[in-house]
DOGU-65801 format. One record per atom (N, C-alpha, C, O): residue number from 1; residue in one letter; chain; atom name; x, y, z. Coordinates in steps of 0.1 Angstrom, whole numbers, always signed. Example, Ala and Ser with C-alpha at 12.3 -4.5 7.8 and 13.67 -1.06 7.14 Angstrom:
<pts>
pt num=1	residuo=a	cadena=A	atomo=N	c1=+132	c2=-57	c3=+78 $
pt num=1	residuo=a	cadena=A	atomo=CA	c1=+123	c2=-45	c3=+78 $
pt num=1	residuo=a	cadena=A	atomo=C	c1=+132	c2=-33	c3=+78 $
pt num=1	residuo=a	cadena=A	atomo=O	c1=+142	c2=-33	c3=+85 $
pt num=2	residuo=s	cadena=A	atomo=N	c1=+128	c2=-22	c3=+71 $
pt num=2	residuo=s	cadena=A	atomo=CA	c1=+137	c2=-11	c3=+71 $
pt num=2	residuo=s	cadena=A	atomo=C	c1=+129	c2=+0	c3=+79 $
pt num=2	residuo=s	cadena=A	atomo=O	c1=+134	c2=+11	c3=+80 $
</pts>
This chain:
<pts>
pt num=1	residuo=x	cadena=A	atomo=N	c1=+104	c2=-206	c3=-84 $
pt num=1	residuo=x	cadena=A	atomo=CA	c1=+108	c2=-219	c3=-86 $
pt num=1	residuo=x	cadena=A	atomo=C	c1=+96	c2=-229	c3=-87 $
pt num=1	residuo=x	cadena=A	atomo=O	c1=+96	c2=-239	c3=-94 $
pt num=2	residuo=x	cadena=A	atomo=N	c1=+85	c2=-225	c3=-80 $
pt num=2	residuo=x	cadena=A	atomo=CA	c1=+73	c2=-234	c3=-77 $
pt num=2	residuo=x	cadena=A	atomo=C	c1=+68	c2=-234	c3=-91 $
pt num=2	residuo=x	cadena=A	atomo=O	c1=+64	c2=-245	c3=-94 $
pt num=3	residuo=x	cadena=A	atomo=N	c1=+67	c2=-226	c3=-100 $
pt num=3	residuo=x	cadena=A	atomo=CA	c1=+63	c2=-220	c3=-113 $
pt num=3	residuo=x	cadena=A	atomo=C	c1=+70	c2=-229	c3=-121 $
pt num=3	residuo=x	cadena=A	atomo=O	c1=+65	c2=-239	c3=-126 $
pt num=4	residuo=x	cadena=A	atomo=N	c1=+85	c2=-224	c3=-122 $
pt num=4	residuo=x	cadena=A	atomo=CA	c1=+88	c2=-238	c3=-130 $
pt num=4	residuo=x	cadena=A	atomo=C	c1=+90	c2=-252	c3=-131 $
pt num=4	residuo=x	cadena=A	atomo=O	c1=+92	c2=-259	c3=-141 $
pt num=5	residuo=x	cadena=A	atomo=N	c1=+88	c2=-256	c3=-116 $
pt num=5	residuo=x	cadena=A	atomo=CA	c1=+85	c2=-269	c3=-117 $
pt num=5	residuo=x	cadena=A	atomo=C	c1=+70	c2=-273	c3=-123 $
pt num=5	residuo=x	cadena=A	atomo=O	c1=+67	c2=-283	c3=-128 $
pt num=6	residuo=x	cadena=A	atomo=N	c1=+62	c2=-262	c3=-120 $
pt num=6	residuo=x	cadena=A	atomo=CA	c1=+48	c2=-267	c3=-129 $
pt num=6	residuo=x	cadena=A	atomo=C	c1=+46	c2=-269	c3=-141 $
pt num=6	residuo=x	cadena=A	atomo=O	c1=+41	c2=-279	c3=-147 $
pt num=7	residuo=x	cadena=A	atomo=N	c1=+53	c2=-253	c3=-147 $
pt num=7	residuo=x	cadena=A	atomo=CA	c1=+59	c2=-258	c3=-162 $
pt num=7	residuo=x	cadena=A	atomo=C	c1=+62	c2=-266	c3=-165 $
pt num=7	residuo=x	cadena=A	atomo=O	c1=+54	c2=-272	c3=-173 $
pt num=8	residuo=x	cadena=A	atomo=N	c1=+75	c2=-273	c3=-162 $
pt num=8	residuo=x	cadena=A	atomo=CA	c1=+84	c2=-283	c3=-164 $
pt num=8	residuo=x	cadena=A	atomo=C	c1=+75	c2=-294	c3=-166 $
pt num=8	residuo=x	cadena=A	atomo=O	c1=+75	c2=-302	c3=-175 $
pt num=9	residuo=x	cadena=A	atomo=N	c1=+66	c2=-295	c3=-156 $
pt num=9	residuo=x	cadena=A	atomo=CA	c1=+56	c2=-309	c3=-151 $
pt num=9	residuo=x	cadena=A	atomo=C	c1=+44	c2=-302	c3=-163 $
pt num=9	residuo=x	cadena=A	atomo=O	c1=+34	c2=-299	c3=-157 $
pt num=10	residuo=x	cadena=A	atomo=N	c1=+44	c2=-301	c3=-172 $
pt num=10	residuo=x	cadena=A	atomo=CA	c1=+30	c2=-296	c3=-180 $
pt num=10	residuo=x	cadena=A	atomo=C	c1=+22	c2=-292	c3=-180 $
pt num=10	residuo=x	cadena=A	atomo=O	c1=+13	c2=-290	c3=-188 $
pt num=11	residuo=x	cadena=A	atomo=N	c1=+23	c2=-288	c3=-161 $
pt num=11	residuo=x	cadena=A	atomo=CA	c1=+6	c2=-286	c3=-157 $
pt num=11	residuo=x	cadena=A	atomo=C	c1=+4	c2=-271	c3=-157 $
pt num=11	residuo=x	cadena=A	atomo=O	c1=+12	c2=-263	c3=-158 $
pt num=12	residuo=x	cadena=A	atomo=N	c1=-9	c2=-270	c3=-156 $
pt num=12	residuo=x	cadena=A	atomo=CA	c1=-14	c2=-256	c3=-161 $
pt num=12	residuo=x	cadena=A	atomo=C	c1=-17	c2=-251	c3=-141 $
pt num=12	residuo=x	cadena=A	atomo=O	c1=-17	c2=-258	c3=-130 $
pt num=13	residuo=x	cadena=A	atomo=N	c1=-20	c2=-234	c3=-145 $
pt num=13	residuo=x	cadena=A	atomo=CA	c1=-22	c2=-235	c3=-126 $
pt num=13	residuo=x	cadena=A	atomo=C	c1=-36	c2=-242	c3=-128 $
pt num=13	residuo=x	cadena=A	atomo=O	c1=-32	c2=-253	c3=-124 $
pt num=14	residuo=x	cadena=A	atomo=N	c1=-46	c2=-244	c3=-130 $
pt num=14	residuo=x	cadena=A	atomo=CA	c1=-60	c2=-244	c3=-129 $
pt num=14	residuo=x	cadena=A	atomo=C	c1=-59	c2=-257	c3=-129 $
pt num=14	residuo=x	cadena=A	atomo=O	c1=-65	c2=-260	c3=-119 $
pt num=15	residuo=x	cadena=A	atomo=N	c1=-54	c2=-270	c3=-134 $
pt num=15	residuo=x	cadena=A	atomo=CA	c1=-47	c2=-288	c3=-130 $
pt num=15	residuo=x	cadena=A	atomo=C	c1=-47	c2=-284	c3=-117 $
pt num=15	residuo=x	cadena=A	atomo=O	c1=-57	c2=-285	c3=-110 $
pt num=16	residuo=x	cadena=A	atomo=N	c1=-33	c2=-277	c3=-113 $
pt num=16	residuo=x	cadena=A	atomo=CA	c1=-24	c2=-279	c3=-98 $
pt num=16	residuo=x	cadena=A	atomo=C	c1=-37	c2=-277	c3=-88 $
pt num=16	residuo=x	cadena=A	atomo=O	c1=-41	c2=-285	c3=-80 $
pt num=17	residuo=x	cadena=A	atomo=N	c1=-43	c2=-264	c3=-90 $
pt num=17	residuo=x	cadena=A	atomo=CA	c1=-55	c2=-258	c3=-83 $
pt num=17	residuo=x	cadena=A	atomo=C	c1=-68	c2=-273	c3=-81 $
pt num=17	residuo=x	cadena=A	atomo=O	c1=-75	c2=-280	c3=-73 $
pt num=18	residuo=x	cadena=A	atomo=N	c1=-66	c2=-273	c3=-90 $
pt num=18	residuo=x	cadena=A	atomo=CA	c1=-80	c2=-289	c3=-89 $
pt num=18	residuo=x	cadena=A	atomo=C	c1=-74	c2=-300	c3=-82 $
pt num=18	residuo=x	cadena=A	atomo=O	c1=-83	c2=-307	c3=-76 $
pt num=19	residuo=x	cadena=A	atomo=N	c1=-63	c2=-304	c3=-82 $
pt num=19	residuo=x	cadena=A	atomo=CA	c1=-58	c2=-317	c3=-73 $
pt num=19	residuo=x	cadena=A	atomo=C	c1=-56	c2=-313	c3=-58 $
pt num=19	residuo=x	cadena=A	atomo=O	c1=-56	c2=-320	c3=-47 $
pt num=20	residuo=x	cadena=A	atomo=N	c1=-53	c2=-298	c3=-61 $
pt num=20	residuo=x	cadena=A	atomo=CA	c1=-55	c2=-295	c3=-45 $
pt num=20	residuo=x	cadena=A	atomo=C	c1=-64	c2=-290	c3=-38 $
pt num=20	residuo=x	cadena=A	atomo=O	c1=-63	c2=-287	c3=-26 $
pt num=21	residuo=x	cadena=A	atomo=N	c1=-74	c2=-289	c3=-46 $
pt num=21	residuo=x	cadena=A	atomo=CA	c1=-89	c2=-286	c3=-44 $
pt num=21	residuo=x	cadena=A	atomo=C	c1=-91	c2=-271	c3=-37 $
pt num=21	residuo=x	cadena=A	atomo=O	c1=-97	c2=-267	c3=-27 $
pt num=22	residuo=x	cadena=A	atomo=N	c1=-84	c2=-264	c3=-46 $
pt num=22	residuo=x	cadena=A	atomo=CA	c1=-83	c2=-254	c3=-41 $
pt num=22	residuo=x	cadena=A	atomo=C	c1=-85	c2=-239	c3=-55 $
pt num=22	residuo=x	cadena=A	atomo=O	c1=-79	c2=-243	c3=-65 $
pt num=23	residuo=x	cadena=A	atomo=N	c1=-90	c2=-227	c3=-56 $
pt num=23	residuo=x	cadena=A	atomo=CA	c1=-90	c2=-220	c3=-62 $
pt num=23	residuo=x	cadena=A	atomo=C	c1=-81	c2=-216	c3=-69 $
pt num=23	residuo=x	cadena=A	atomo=O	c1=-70	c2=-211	c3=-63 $
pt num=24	residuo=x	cadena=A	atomo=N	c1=-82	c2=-217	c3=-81 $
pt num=24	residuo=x	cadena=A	atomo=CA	c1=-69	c2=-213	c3=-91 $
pt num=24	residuo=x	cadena=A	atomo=C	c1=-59	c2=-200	c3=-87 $
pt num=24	residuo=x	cadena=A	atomo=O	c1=-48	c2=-199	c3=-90 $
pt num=25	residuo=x	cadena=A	atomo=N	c1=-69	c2=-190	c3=-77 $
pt num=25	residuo=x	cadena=A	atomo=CA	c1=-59	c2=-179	c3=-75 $
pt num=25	residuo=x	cadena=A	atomo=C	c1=-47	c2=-183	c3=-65 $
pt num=25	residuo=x	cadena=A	atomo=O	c1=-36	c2=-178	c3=-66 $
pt num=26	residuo=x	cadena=A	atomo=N	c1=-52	c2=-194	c3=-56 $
pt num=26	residuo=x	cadena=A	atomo=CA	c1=-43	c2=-198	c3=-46 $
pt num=26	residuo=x	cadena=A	atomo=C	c1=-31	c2=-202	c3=-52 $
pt num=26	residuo=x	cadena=A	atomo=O	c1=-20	c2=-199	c3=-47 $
pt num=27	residuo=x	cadena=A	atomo=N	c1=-32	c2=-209	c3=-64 $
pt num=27	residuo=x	cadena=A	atomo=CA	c1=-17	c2=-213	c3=-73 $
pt num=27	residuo=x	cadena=A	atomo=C	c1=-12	c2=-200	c3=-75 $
pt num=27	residuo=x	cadena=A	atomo=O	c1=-1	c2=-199	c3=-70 $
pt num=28	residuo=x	cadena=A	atomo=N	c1=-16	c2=-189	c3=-81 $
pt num=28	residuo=x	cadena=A	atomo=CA	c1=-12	c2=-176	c3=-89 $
pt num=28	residuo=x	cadena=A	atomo=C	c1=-5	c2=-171	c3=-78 $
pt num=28	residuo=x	cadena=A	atomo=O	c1=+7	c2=-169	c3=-80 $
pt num=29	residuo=x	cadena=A	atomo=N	c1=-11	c2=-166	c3=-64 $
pt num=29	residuo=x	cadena=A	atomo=CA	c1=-6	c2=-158	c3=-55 $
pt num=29	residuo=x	cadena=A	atomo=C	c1=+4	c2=-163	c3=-48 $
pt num=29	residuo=x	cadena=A	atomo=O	c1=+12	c2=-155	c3=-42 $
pt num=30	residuo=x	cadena=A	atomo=N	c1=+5	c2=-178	c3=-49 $
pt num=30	residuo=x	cadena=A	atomo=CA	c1=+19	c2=-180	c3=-41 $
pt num=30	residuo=x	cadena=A	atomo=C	c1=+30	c2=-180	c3=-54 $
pt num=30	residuo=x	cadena=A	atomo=O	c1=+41	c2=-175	c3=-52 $
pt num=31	residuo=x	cadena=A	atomo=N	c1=+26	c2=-185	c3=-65 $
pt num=31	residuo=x	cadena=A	atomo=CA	c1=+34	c2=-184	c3=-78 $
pt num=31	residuo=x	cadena=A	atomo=C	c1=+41	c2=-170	c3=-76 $
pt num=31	residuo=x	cadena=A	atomo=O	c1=+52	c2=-169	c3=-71 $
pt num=32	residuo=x	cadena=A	atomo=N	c1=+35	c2=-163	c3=-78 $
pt num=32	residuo=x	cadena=A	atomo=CA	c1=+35	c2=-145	c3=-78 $
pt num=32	residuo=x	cadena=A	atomo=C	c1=+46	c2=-137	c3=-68 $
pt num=32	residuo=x	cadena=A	atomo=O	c1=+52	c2=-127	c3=-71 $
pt num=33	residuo=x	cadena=A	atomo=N	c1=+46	c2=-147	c3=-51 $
pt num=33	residuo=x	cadena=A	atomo=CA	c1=+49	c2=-147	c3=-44 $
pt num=33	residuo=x	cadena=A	atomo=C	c1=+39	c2=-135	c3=-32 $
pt num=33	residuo=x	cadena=A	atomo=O	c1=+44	c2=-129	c3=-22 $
pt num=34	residuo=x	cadena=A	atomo=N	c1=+27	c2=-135	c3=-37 $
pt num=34	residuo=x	cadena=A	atomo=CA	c1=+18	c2=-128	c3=-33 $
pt num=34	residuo=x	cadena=A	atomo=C	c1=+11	c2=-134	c3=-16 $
pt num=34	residuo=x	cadena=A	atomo=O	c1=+4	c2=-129	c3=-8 $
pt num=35	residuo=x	cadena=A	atomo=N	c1=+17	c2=-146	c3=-17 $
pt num=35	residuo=x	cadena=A	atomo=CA	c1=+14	c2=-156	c3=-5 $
pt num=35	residuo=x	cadena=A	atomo=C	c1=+22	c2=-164	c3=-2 $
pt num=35	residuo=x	cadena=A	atomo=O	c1=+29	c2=-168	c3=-11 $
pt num=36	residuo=x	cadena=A	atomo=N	c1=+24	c2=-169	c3=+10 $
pt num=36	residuo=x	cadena=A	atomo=CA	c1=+35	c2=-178	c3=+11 $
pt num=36	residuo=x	cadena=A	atomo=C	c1=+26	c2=-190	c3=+17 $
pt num=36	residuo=x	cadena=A	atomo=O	c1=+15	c2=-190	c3=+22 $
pt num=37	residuo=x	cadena=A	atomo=N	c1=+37	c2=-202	c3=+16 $
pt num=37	residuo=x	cadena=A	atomo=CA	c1=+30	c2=-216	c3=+21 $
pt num=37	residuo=x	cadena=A	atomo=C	c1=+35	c2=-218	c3=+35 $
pt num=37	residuo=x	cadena=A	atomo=O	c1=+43	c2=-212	c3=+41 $
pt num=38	residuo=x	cadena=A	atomo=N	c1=+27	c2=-229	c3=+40 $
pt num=38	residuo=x	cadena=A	atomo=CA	c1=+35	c2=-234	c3=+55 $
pt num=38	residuo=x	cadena=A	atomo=C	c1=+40	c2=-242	c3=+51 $
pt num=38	residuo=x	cadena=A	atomo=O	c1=+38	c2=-243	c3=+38 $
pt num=39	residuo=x	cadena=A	atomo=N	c1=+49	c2=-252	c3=+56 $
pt num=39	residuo=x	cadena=A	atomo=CA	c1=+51	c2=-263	c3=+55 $
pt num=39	residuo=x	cadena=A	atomo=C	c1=+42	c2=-271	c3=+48 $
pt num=39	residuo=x	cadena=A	atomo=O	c1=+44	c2=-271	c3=+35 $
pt num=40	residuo=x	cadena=A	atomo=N	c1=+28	c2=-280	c3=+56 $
pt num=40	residuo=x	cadena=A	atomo=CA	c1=+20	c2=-287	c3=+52 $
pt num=40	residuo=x	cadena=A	atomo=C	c1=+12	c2=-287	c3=+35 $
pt num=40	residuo=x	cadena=A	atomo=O	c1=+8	c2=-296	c3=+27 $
pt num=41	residuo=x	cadena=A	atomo=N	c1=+13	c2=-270	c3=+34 $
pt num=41	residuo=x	cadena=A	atomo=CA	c1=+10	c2=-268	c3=+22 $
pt num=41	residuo=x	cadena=A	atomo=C	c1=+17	c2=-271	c3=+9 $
pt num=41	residuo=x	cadena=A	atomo=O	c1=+12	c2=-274	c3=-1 $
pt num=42	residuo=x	cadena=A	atomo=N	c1=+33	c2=-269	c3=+13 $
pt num=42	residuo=x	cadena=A	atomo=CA	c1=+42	c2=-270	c3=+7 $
pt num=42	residuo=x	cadena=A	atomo=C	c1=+42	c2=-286	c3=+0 $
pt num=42	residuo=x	cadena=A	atomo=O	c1=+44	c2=-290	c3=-12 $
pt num=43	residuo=x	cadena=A	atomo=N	c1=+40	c2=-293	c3=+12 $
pt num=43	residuo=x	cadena=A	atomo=CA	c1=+43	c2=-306	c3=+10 $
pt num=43	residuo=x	cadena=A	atomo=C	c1=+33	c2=-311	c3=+2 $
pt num=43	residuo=x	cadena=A	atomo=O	c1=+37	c2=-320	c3=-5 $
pt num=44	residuo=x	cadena=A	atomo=N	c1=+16	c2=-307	c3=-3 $
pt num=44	residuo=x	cadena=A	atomo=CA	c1=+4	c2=-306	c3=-7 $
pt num=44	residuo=x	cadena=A	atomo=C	c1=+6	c2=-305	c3=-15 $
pt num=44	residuo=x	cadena=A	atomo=O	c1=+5	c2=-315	c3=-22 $
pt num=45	residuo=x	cadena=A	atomo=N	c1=+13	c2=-291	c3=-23 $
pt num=45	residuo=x	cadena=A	atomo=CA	c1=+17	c2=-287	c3=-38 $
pt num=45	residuo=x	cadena=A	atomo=C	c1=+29	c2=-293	c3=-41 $
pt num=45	residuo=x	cadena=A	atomo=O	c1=+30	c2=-297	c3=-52 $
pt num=46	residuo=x	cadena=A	atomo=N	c1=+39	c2=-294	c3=-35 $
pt num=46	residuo=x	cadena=A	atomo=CA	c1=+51	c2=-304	c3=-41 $
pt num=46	residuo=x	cadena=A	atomo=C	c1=+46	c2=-321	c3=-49 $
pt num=46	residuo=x	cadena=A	atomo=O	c1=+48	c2=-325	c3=-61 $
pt num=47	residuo=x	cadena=A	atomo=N	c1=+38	c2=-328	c3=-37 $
pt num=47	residuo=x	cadena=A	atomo=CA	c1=+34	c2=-338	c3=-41 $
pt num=47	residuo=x	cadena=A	atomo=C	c1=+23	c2=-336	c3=-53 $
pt num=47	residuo=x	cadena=A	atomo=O	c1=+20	c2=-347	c3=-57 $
pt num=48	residuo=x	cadena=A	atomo=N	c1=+16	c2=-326	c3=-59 $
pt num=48	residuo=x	cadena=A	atomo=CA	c1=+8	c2=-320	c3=-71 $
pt num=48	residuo=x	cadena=A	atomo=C	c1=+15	c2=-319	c3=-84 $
pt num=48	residuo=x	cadena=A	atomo=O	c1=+11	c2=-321	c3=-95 $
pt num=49	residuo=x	cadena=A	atomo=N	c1=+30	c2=-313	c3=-77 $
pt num=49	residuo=x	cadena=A	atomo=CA	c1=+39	c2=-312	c3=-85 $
pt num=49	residuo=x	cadena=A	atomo=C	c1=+52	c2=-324	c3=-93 $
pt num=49	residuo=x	cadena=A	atomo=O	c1=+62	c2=-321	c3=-99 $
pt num=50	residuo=x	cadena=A	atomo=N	c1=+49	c2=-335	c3=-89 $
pt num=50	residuo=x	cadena=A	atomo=CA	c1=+55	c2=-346	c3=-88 $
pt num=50	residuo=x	cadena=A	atomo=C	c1=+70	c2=-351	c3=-81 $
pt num=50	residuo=x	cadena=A	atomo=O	c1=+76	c2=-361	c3=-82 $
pt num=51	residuo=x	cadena=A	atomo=N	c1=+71	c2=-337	c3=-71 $
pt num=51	residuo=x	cadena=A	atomo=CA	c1=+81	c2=-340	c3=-64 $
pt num=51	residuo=x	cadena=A	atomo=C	c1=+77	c2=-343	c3=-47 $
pt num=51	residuo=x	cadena=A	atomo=O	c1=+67	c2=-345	c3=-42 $
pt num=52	residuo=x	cadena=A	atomo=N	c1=+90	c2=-341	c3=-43 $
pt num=52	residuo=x	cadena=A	atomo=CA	c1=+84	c2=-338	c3=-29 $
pt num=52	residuo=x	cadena=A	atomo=C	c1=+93	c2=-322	c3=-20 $
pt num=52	residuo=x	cadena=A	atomo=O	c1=+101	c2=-315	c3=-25 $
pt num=53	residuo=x	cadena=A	atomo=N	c1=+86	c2=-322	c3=-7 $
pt num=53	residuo=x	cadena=A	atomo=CA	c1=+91	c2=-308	c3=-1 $
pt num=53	residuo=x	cadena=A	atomo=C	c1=+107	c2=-306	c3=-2 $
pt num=53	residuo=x	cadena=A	atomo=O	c1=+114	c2=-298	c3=-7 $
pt num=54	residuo=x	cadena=A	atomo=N	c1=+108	c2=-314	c3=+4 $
pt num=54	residuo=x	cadena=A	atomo=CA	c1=+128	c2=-322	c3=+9 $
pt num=54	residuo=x	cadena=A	atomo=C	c1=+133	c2=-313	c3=-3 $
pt num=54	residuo=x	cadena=A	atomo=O	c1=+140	c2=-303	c3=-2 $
pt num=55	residuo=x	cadena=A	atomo=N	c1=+128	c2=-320	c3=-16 $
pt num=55	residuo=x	cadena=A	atomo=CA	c1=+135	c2=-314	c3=-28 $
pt num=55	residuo=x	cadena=A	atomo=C	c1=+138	c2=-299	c3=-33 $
pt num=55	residuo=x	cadena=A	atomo=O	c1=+148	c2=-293	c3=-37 $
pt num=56	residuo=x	cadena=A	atomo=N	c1=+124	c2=-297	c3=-31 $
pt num=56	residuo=x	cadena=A	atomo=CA	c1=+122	c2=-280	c3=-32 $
pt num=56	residuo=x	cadena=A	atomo=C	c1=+131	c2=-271	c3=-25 $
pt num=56	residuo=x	cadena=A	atomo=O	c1=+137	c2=-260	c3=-29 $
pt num=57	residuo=x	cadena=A	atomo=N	c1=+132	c2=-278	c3=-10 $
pt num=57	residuo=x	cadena=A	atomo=CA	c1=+137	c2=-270	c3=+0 $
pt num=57	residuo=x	cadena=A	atomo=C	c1=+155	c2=-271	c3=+1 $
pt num=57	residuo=x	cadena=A	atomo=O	c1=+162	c2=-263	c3=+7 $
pt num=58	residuo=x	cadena=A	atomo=N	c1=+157	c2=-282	c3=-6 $
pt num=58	residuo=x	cadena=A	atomo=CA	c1=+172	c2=-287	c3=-8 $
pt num=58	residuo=x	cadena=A	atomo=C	c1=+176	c2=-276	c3=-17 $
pt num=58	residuo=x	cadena=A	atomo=O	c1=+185	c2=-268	c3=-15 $
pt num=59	residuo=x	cadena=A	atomo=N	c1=+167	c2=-277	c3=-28 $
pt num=59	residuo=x	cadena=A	atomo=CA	c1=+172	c2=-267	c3=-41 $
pt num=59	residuo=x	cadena=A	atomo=C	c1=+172	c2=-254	c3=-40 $
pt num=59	residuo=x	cadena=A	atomo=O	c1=+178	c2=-245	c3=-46 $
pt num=60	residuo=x	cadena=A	atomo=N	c1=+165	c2=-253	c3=-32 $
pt num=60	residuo=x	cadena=A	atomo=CA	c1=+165	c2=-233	c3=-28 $
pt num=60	residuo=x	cadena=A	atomo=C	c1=+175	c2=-232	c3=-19 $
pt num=60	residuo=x	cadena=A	atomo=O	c1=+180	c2=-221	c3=-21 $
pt num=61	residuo=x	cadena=A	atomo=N	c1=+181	c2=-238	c3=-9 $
pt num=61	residuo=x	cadena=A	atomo=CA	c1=+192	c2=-240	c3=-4 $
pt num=61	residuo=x	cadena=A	atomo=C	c1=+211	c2=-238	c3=-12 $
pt num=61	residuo=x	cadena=A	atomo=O	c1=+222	c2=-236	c3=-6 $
pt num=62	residuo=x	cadena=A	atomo=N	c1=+208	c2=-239	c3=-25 $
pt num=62	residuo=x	cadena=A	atomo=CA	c1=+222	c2=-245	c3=-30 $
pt num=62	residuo=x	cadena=A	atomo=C	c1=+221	c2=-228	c3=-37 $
pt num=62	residuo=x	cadena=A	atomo=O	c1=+230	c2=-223	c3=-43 $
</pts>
């Protein structure tokens, strides 16, 4: 899901990775599901992503 809202939002992983000042692999491995987020992180990359957590977490829900 995280993946296609990046899509959707145009951004490439290596954008998302730079606003969150963090290594491009860190986008790929949770993309991948090679890693999972905490909360706070969630909320980090959501707001990257032009949404917010609430949303993400609403939609994986339904």
């Amino acid at each position: 899901m995280l993946r296609k809202l990046r899509v959707d939002a145009g951004l490439t992983q290596v954008s998302v990775a730079a606003t969150l000042g963090v290594p491009q692999s860190f986008v790929s491995k949770y993309e991948s599901g090679e890693r999972r987020l905490d909360v706070i992180e969630l909320q980090h990359v959501a707001r990257a992503l032009g949404t917010d957590a609430a949303a993400i977490v609403q939609s994986l829900a339904q």
